[in-house]
Backbone as CSV, one residue per row, in Angstrom:
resi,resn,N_x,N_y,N_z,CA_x,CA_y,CA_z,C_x,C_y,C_z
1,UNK,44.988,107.204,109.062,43.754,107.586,109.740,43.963,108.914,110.468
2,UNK,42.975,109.839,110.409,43.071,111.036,111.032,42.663,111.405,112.334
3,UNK,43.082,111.919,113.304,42.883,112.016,114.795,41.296,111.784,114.993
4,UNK,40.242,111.701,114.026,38.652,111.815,114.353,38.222,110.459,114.336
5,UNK,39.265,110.101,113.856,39.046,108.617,113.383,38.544,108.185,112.025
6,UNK,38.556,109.241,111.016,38.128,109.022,109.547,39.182,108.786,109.228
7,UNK,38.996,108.040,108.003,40.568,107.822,106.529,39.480,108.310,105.495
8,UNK,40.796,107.843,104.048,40.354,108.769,102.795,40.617,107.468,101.643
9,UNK,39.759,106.868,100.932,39.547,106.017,99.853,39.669,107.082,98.624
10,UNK,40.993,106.293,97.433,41.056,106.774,96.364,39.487,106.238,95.823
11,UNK,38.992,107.205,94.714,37.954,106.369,93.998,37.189,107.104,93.248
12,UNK,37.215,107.048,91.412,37.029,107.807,90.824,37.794,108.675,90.635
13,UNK,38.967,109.036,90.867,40.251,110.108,90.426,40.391,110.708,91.402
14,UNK,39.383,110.892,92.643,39.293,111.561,93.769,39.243,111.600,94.830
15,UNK,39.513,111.996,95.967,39.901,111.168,97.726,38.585,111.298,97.894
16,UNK,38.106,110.395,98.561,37.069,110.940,99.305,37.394,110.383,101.060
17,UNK,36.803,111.215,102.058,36.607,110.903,103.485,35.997,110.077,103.633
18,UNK,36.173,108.886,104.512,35.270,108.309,104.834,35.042,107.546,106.372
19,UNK,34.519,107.015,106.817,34.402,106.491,108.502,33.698,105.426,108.275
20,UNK,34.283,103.936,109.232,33.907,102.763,108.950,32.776,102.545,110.958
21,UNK,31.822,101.813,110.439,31.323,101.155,111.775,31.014,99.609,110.871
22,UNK,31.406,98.707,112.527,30.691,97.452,112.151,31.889,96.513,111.702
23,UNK,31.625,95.559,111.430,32.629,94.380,110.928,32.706,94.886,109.111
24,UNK,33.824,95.159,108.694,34.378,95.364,107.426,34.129,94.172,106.273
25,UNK,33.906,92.891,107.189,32.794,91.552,106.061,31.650,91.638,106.293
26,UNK,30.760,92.588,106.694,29.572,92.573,106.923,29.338,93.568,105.297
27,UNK,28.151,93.004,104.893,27.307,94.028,103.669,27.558,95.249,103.800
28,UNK,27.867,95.957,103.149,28.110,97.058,102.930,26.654,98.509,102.984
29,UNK,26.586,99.238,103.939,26.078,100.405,103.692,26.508,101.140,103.384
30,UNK,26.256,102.309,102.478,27.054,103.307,101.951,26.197,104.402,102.380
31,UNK,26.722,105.262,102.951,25.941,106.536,103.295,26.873,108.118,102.656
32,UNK,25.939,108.660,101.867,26.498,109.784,100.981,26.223,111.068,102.203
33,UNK,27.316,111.732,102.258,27.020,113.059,103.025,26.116,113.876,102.292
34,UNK,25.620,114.493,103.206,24.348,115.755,102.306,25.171,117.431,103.358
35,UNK,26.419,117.519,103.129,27.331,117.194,102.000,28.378,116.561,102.767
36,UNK,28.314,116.425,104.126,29.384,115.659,104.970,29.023,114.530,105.600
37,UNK,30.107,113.948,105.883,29.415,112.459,106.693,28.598,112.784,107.590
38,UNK,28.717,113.976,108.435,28.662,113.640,109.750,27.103,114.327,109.732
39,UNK,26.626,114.632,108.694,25.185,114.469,108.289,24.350,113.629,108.673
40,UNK,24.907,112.086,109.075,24.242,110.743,108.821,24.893,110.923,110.652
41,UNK,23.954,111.169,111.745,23.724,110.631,112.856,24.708,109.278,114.010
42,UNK,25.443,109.587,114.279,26.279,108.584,114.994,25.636,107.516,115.399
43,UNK,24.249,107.739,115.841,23.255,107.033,116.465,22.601,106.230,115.314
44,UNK,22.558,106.783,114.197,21.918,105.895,113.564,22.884,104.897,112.855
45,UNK,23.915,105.119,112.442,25.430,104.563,111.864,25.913,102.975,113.187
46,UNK,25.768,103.793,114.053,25.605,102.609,114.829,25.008,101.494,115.431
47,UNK,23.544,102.114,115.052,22.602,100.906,115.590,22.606,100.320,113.839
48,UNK,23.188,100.500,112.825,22.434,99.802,111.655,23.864,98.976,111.860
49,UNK,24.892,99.145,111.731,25.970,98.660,112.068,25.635,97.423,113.127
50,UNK,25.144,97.945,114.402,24.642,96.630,115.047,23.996,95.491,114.898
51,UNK,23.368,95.922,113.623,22.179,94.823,113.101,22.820,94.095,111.781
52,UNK,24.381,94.189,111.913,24.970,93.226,111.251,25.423,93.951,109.505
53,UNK,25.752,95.537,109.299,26.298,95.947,108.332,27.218,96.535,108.869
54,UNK,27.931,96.432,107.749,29.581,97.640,107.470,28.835,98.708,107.202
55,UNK,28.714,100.122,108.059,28.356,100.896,107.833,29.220,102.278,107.132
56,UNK,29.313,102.906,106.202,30.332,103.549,105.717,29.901,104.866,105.462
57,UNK,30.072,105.978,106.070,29.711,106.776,105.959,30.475,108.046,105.153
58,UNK,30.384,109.196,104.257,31.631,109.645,103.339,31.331,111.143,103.460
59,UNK,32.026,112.188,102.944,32.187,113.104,102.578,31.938,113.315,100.938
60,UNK,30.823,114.010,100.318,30.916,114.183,99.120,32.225,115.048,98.825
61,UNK,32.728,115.168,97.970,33.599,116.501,97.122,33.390,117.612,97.935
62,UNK,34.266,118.603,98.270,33.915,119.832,98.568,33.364,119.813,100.087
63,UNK,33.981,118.885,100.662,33.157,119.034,102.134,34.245,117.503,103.033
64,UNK,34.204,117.816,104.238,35.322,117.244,105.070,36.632,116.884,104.585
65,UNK,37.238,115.781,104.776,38.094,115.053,104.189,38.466,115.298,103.014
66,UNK,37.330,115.364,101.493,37.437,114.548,100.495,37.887,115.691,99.923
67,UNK,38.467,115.446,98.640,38.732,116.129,97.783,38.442,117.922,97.547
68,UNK,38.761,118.939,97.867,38.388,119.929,97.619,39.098,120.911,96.761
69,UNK,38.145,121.567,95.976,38.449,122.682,94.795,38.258,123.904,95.435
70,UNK,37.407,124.821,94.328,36.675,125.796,94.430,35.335,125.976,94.426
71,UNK,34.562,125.621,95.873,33.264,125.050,95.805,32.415,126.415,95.207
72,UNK,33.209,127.666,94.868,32.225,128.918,94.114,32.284,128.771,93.140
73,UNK,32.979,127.905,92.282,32.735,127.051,90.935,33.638,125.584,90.790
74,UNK,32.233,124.868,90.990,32.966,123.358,91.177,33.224,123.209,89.761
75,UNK,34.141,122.152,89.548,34.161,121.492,87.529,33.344,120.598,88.476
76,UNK,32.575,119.974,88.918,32.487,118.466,88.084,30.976,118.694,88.300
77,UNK,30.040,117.684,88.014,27.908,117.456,88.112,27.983,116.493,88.920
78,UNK,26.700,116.415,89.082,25.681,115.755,89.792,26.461,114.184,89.406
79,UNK,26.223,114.062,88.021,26.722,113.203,87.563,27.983,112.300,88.075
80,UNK,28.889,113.067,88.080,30.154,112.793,89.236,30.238,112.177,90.386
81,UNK,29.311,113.285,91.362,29.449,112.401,92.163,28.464,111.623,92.628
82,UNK,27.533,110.959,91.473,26.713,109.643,91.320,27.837,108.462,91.178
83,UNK,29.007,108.625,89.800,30.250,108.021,89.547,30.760,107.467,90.937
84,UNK,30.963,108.871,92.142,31.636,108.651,93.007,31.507,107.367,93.813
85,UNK,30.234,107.731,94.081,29.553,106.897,95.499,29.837,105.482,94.268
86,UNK,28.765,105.348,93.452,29.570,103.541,92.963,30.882,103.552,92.566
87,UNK,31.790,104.113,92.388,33.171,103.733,92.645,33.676,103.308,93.829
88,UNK,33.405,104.287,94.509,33.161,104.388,95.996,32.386,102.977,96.623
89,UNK,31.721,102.282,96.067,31.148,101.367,96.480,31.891,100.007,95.512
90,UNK,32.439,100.280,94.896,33.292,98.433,94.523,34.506,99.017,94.813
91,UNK,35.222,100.169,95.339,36.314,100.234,96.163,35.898,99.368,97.513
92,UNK,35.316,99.291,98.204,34.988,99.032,99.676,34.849,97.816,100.297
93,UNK,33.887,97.298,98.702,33.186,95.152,98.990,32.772,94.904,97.142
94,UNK,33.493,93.978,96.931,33.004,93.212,95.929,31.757,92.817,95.643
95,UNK,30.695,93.120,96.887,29.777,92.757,96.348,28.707,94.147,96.229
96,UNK,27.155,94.076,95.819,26.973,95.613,95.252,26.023,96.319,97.079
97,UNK,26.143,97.258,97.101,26.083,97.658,97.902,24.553,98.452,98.387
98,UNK,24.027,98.444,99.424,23.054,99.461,100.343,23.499,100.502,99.855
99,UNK,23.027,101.611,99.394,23.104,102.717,99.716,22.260,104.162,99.839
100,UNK,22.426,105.082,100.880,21.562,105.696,101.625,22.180,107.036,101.275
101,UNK,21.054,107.889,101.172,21.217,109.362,100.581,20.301,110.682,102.076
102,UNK,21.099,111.298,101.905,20.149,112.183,102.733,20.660,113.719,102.412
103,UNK,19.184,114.248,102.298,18.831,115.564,101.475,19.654,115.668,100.698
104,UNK,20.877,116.383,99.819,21.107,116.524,98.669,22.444,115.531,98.295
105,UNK,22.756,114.549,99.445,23.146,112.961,99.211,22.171,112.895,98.895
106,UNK,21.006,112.431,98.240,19.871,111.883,98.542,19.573,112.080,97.331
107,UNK,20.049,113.009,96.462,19.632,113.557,95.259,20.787,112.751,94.137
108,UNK,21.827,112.892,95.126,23.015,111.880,94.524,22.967,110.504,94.233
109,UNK,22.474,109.726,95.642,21.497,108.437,95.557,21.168,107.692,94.553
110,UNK,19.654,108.788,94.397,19.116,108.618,92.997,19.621,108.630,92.010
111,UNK,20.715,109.304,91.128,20.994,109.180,90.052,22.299,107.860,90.309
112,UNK,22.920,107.731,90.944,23.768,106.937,91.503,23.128,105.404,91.107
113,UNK,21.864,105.367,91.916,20.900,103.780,91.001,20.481,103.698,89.792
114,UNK,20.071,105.327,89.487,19.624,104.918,88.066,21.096,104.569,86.939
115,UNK,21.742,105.534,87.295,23.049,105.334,86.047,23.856,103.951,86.234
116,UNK,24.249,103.434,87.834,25.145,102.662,88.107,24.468,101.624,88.775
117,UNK,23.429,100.613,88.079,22.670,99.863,88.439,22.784,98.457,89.479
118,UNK,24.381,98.586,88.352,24.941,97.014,88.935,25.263,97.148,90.277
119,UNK,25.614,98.642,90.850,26.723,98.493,91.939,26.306,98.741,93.270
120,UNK,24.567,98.689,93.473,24.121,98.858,94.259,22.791,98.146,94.542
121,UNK,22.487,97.671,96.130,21.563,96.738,96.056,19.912,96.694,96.791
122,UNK,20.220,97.598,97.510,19.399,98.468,97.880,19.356,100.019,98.229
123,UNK,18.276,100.545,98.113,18.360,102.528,98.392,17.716,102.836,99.536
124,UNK,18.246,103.413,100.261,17.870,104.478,101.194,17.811,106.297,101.095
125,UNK,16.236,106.537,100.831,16.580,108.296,101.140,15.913,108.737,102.252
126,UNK,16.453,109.879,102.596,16.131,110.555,103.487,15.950,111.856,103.276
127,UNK,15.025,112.348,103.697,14.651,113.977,103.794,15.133,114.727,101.841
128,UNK,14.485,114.196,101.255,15.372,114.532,99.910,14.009,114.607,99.085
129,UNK,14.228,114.990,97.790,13.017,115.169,96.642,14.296,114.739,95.354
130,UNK,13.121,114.684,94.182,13.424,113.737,92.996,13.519,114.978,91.950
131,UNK,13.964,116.247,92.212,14.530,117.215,91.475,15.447,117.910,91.731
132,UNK,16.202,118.528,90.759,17.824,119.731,91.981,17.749,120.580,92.057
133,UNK,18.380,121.311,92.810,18.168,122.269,93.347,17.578,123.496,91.988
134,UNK,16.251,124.409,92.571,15.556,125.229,91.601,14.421,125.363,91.660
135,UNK,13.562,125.534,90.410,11.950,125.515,90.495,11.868,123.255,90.844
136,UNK,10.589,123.661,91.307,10.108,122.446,91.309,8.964,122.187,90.686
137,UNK,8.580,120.631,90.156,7.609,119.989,89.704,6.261,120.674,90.398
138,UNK,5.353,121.397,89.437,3.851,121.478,90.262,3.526,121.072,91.212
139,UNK,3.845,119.243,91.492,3.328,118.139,92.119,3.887,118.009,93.714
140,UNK,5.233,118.679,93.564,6.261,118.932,94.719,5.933,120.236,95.491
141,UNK,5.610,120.158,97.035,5.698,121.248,97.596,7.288,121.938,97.937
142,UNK,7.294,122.920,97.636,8.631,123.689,97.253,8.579,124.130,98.794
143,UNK,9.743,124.621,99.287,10.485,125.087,100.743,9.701,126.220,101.491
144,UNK,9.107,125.859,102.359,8.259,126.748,103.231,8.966,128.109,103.371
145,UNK,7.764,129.137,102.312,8.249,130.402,102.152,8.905,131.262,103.321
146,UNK,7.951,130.796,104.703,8.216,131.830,105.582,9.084,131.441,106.457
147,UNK,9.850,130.100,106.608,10.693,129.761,107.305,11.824,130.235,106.820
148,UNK,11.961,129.923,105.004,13.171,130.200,104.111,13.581,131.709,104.535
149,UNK,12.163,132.446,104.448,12.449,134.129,104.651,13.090,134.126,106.087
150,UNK,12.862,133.789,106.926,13.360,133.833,108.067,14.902,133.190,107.907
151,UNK,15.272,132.192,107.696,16.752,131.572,107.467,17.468,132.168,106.871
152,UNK,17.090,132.684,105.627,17.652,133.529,104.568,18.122,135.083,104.801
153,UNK,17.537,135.324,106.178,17.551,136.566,106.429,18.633,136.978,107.618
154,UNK,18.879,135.750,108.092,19.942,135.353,109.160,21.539,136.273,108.570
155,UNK,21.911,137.116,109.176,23.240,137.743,108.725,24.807,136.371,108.918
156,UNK,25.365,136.073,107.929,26.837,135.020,107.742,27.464,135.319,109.322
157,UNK,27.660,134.197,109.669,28.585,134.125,111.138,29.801,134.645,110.288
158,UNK,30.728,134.742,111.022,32.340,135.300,110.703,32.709,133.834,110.732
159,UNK,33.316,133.217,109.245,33.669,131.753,109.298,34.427,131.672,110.097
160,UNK,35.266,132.137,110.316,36.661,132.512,110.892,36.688,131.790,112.507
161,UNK,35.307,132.268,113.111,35.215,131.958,114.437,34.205,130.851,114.676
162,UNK,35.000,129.833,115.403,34.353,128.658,115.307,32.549,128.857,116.076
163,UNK,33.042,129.758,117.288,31.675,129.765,118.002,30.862,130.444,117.420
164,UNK,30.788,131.533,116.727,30.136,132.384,115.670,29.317,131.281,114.381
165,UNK,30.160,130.495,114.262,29.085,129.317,113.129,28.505,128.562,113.655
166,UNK,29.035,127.898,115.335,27.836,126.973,115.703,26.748,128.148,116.638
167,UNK,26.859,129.035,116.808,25.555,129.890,116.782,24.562,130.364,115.855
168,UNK,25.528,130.540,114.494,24.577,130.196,113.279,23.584,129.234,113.600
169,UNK,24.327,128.008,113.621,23.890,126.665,112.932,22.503,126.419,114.011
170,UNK,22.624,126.928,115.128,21.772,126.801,116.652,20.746,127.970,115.966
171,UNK,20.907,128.651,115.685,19.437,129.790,115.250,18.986,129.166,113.839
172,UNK,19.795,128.722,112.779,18.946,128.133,111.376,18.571,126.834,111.990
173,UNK,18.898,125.570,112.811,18.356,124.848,113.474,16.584,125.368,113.788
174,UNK,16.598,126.056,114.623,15.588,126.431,115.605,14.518,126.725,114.363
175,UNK,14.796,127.807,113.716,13.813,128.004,112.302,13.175,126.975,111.893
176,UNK,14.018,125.677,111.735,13.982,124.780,110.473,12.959,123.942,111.412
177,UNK,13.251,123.868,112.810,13.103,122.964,113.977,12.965,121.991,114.035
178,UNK,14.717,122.271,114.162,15.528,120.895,114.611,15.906,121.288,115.665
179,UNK,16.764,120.766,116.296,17.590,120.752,117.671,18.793,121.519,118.166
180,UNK,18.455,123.087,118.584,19.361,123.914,118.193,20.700,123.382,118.824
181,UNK,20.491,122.835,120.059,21.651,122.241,120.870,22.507,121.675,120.098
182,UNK,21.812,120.307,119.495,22.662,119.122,118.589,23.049,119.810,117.853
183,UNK,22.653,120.667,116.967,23.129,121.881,115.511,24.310,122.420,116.444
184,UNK,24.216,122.547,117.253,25.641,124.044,117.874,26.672,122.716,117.181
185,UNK,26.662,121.759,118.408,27.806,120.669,118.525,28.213,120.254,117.201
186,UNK,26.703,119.727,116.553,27.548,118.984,115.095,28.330,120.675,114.526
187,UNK,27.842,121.390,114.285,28.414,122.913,113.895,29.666,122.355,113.921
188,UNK,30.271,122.273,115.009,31.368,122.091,115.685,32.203,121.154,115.070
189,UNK,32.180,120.261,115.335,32.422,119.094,114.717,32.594,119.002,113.304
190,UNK,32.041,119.739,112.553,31.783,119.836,111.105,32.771,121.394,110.751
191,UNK,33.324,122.020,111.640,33.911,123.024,111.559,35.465,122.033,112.114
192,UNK,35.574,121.637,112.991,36.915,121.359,112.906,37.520,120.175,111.993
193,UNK,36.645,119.544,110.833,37.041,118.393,110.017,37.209,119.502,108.671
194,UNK,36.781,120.865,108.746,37.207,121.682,107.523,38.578,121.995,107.269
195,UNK,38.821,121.666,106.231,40.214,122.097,105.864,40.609,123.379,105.204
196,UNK,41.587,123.923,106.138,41.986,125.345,105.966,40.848,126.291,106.426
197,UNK,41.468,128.152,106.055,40.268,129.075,106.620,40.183,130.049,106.007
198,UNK,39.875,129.118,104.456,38.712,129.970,103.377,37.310,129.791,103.774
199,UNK,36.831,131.296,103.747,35.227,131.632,104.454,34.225,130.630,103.263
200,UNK,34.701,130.772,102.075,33.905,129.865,100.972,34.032,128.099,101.682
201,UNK,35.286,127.735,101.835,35.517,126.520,102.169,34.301,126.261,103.432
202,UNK,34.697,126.752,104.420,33.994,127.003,105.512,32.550,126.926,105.561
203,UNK,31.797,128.415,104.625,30.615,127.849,103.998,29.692,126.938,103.464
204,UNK,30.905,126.207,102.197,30.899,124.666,101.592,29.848,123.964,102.677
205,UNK,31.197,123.597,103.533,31.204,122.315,104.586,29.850,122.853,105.800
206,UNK,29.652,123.712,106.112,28.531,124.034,106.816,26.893,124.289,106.328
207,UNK,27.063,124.419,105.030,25.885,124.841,104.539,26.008,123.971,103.203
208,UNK,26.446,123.597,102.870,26.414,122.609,101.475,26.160,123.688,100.448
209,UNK,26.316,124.624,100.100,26.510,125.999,99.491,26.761,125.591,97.808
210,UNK,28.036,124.275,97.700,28.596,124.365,96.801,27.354,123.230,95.712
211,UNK,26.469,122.802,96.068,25.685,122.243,95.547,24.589,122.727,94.621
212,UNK,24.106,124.060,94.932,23.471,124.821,94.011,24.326,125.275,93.066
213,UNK,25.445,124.857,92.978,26.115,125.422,92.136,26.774,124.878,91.088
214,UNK,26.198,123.071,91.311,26.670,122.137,90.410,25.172,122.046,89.188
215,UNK,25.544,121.343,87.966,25.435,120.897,86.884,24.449,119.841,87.336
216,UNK,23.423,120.029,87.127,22.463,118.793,87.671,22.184,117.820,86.641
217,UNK,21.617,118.750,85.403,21.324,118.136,84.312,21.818,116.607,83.848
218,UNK,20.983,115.869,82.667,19.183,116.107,82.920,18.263,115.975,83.848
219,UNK,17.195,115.820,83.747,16.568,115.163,84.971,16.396,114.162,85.019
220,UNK,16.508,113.617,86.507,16.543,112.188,86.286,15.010,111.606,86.977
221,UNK,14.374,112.477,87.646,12.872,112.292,87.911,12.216,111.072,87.101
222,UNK,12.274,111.203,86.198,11.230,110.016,85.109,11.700,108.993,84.787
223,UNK,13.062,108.785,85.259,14.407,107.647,85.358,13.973,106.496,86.785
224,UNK,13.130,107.093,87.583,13.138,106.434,88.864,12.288,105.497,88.717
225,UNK,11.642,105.082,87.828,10.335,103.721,87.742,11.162,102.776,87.195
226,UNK,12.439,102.901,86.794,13.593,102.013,86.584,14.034,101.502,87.458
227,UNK,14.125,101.782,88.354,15.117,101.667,90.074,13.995,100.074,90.193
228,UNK,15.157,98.952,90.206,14.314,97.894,90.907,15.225,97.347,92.160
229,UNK,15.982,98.268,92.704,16.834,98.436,94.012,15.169,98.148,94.831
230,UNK,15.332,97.250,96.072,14.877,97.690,97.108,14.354,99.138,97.987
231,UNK,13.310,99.955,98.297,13.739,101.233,98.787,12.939,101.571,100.012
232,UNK,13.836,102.175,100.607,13.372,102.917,101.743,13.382,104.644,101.590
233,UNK,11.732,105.127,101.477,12.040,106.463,101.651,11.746,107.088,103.327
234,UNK,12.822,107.720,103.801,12.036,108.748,104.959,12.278,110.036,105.200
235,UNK,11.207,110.537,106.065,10.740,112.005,105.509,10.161,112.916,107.312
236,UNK,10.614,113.779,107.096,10.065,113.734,108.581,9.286,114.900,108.418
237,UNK,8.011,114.825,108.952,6.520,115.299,108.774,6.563,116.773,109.469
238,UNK,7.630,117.387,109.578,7.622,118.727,109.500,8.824,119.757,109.144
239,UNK,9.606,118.925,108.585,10.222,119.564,107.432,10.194,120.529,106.629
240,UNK,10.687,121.482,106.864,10.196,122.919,105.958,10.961,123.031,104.579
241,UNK,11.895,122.689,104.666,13.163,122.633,103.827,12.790,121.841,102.447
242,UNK,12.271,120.557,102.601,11.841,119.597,101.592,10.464,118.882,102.136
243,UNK,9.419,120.233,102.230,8.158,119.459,102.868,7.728,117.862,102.442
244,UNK,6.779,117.329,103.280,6.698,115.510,103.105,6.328,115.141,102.364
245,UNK,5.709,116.001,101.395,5.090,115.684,100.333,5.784,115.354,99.370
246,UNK,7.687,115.977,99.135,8.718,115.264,98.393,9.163,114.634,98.206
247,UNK,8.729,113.335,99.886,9.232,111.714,100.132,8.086,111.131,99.604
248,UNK,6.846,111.847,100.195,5.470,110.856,99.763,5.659,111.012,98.057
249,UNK,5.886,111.861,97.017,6.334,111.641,95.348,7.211,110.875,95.569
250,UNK,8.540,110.548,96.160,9.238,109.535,96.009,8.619,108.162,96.066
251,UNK,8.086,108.052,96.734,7.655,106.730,97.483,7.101,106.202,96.291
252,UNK,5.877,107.140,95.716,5.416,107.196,94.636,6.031,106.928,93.381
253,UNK,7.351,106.971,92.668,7.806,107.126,91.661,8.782,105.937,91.933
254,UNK,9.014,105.658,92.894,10.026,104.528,92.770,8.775,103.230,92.956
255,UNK,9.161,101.902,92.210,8.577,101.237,92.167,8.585,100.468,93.046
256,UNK,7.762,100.185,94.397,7.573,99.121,95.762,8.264,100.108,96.671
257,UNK,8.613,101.243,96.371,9.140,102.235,97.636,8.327,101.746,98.799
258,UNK,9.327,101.997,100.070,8.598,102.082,101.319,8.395,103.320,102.035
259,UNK,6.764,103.989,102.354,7.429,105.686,102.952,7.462,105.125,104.553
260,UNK,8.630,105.996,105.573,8.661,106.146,106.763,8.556,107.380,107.272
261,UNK,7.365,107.812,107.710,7.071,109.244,107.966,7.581,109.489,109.559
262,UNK,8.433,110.235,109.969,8.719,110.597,111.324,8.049,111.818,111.552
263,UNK,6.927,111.258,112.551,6.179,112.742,112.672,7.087,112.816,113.907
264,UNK,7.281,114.689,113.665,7.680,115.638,114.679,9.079,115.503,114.574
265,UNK,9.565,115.096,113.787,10.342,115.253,112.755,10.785,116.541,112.037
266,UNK,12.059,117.288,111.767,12.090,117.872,110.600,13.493,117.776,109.457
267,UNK,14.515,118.178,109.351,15.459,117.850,108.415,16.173,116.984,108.940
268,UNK,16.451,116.730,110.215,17.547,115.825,110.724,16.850,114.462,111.492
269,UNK,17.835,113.247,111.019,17.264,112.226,111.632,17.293,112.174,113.347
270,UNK,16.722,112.241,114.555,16.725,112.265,115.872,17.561,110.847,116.293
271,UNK,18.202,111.518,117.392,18.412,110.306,117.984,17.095,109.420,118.388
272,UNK,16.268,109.799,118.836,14.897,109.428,119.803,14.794,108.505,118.245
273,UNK,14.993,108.380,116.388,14.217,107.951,115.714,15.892,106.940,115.131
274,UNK,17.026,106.547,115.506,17.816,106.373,114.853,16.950,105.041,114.981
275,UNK,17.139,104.308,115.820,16.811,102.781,116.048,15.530,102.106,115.174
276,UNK,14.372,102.962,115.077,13.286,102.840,113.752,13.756,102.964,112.442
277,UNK,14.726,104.119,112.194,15.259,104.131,110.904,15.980,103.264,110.377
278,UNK,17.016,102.554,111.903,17.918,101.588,111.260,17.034,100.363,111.026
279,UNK,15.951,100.373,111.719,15.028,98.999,111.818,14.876,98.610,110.408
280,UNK,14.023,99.669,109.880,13.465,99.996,108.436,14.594,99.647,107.530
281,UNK,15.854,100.637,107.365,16.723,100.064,106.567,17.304,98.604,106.686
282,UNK,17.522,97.788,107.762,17.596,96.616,107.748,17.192,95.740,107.455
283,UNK,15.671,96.051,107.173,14.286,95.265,106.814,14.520,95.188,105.100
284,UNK,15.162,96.114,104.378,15.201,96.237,103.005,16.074,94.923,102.816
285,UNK,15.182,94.010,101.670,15.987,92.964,101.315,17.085,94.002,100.536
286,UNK,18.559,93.323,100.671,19.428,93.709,99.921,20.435,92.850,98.806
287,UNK,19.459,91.809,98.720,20.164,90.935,97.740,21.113,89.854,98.541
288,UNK,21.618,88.545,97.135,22.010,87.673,97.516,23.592,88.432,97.795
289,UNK,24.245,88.618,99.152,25.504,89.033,99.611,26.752,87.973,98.989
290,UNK,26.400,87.318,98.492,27.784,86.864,97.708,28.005,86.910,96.250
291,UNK,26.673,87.679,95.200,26.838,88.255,93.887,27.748,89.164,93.591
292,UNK,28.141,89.170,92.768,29.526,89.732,92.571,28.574,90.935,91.562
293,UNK,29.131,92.243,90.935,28.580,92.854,90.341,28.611,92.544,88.553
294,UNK,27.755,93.030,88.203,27.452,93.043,86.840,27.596,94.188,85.744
């Protein structure tokens, strides 16, 4: 175990990071980083944990703990680390597992239920849409032009210096509007679980960078009326990044989806909203807990 209190599960050929809350015989939640654990809210990890799950929260590829390459050209797809997370999930509990995606976890999620059916028992997304990164579906409102222009226009902190990225992270916060404060700290936090001080690495893990840069293909959009997982979608109603209209198509395309709209809301789950979110995900039947997988 590492001084933060994370360890690292072999699974799928590859380490991944991961952090446990909750009793380790309790049902299993699986929470995919979008692209690091620490994506997924302490506050919310813990109140779902309270309500009687193993909450497990991970590092995709290319970000904290887990496994890292060359996130300016990853080998592996989308595909992968769909593989991951259900490997990742009958490494953990024999039986098939919750699992929760947020923003481009979230994209992982999805293909994760559709391909690896058996190994999961209910879905959770968050702040995410049902295409990868690129043009989008007509039907999908695409990333608020004038916020993007504004974010996009932001000059690279010097990776190098820790306070220089959580001042980044505190001004693309504020744009996006979220919580520039909480953005400095997690910054922080998400800067000292990076390994080594390559500016790309660095990038990776702060900006999820290395994700536009994976292999998405095909689409799995028209795959989702398959999903007879349980689901929870939520979306927070001012979101610029993946306006609400990308959870409300989810909600839509998955069959008995549930939408949870957090108004005043935008990319990040609030503390002020962990305890509703965990409510909601708890509420998802998740199957008989002593089926073994199929």
């Amino acid at each position: 175990m590492t001084a933060d209190g994370t360890t690292t599960v072999e699974a799928n050929g590859v380490t991944l990071g991961v952090e446990h809350f909750g009793e380790e015989t309790a049902p299993l939640v699986l929470c995919a980083g979008g692209t690091t654990m620490l994506s997924w809210p302490d506050a919310l990890c813990e109140a779902v944990a309270r309500g009687g799950r193993h909450v497990v929260r991970y590092d995709l590829r290319d970000a904290g703990a887990s496994t890292t390459g060359d996130p300016e050209a990853p080998r592996y797809t989308l595909r992968d680390l769909a593989a991951d997370a259900a490997a990742l999930a009958r490494e953990l509990d024999h039986r098939p597992a919750h699992l929760a995606g947020l923003g481009v976890g979230g994209m992982v999620a999805q293909v994760a239920v559709v391909e690896h059916p058996g190994a999961f028992a209910a879905l959770t997304l968050v702040g995410t849409r049902a295409v990868a990164p690129g043009p989008v579906d007509d039907d999908l409102p695409d990333h608020d032009a004038a916020a993007m222009e504004r974010l996009f226009s932001l000059p690279d902190p010097d990776w190098s210096e820790r306070d220089a990225v959580a001042h980044h992270a505190a001004r693309s916060a504020e744009i996006l509007g979220d919580d520039p404060a909480a953005a400095r700290v997690l910054a922080g936090r998400v800067w000292d679980r990076t390994p080594g001080a390559s500016p790309a690495v660095r990038a990776a893990n702060q900006q999820g960078t290395v994700f536009a840069r994976l292999d998405c293909s095909p689409r799995w959009r028209e795959r989702l009326r398959e999903v007879t997982a349980p689901t929870l979608v939520v979306h927070g109603r001012r979101d610029p990044f993946f306006p609400v209209g990308n959870g409300e198509a989810l909600a839509r395309d998955i069959p008995g989806a549930r939408l949870l709209v957090l108004e005043g809301a935008s990319t990040t789950v609030r503390d002020d909203d962990a305890g509703r979110v965990a409510a909601a995900m708890l509420a998802l039947p998740d199957g008989d807990v002593s089926s073994r997988y199929v």
